[in-house]
C-alpha positions as CSV (number, residue, x, y, z in Angstrom):
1,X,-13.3,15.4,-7.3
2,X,-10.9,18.0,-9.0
3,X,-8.7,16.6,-12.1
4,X,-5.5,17.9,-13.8
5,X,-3.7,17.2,-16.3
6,X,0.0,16.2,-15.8
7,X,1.9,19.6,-17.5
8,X,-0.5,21.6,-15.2
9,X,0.2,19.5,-12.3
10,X,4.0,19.6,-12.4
11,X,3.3,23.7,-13.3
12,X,1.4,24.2,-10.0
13,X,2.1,21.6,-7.7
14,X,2.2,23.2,-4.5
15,X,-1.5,24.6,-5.2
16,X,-2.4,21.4,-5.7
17,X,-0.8,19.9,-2.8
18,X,-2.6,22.9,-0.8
19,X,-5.9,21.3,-2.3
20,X,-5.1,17.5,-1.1
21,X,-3.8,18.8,2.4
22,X,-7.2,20.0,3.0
23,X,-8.7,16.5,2.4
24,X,-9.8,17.2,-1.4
25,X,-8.5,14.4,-3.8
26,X,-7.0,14.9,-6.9
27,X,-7.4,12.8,-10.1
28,X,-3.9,12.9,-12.5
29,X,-5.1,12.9,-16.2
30,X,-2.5,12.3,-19.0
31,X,-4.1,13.2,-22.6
32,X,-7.1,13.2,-20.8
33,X,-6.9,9.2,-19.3
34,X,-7.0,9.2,-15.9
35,X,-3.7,7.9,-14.7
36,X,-3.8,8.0,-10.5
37,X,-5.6,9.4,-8.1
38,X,-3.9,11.6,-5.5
39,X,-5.0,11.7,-1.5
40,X,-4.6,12.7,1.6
41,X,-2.5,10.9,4.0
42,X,-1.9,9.8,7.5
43,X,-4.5,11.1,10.2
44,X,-6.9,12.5,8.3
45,X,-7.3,9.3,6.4
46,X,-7.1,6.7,9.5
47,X,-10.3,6.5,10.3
48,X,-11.5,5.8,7.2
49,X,-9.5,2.2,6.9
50,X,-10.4,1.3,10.5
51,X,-14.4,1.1,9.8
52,X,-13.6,-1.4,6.5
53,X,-11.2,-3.3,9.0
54,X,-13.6,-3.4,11.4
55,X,-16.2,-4.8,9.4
56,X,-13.5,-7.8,7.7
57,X,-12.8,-8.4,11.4
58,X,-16.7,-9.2,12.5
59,X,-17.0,-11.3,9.0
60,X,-13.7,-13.1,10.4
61,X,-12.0,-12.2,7.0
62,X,-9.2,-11.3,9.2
63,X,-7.7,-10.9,12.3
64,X,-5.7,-7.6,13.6
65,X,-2.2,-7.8,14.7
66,X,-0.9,-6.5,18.1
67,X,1.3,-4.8,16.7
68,X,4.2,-6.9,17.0
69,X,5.3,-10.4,16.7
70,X,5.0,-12.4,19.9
71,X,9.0,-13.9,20.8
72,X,7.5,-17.7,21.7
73,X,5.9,-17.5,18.1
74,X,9.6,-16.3,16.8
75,X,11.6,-19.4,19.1
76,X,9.3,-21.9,17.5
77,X,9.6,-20.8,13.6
78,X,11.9,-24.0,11.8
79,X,15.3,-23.2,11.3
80,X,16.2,-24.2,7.7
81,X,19.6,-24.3,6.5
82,X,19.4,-24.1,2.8
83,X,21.7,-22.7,0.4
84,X,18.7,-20.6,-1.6
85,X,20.8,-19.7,-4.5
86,X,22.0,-23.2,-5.2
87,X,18.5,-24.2,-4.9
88,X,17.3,-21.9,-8.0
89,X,20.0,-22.1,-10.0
90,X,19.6,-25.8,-9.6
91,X,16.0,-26.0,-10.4
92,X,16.8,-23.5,-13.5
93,X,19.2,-25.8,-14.6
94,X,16.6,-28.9,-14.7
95,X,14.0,-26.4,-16.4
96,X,11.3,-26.2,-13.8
């Protein structure tokens, strides 16, 4: 994995951003600390996540969404009429 430093970075960031596009992270150094790590996104990258999902899924870590939120789950939410404001200043006001 290539690292840069910041100046060098900001000097020649397309040629950098050339490097990441073809799937070839890129660690940011400051003063030679490594402050974040720069990496391909989107497509190239999805298949990557899915194999750690899958695995969380079979452990029953967690469960995939559909990819949207089911309207008879939304109709039974509670409706709540609170003033949220006057809540938090309230409970500022008696220290909590």
């Amino acid at each position: 994995m290539k690292s840069v430093n910041v100046a060098e970075l900001r000097n020649r960031l397309s040629h950098y951003l050339r490097l990441v596009r073809r799937g070839e992270p890129l660690l940011v150094r400051d003063r030679d600390r490594v402050i974040a790590r720069i990496e391909p996104a989107g497509e190239e990258r999805a298949g990557r996540g899915d194999e750690r999902l899958a695995e969380l899924e079979r452990r029953g870590v967690l469960r995939r969404g559909r990819g949207r939120i089911d309207r008879e789950l939304l109709a039974r939410r509670p409706r709540v009429r609170a003033d949220v404001v006057a809540s938090l200043l309230r409970d500022r006001e008696e220290g909590r």
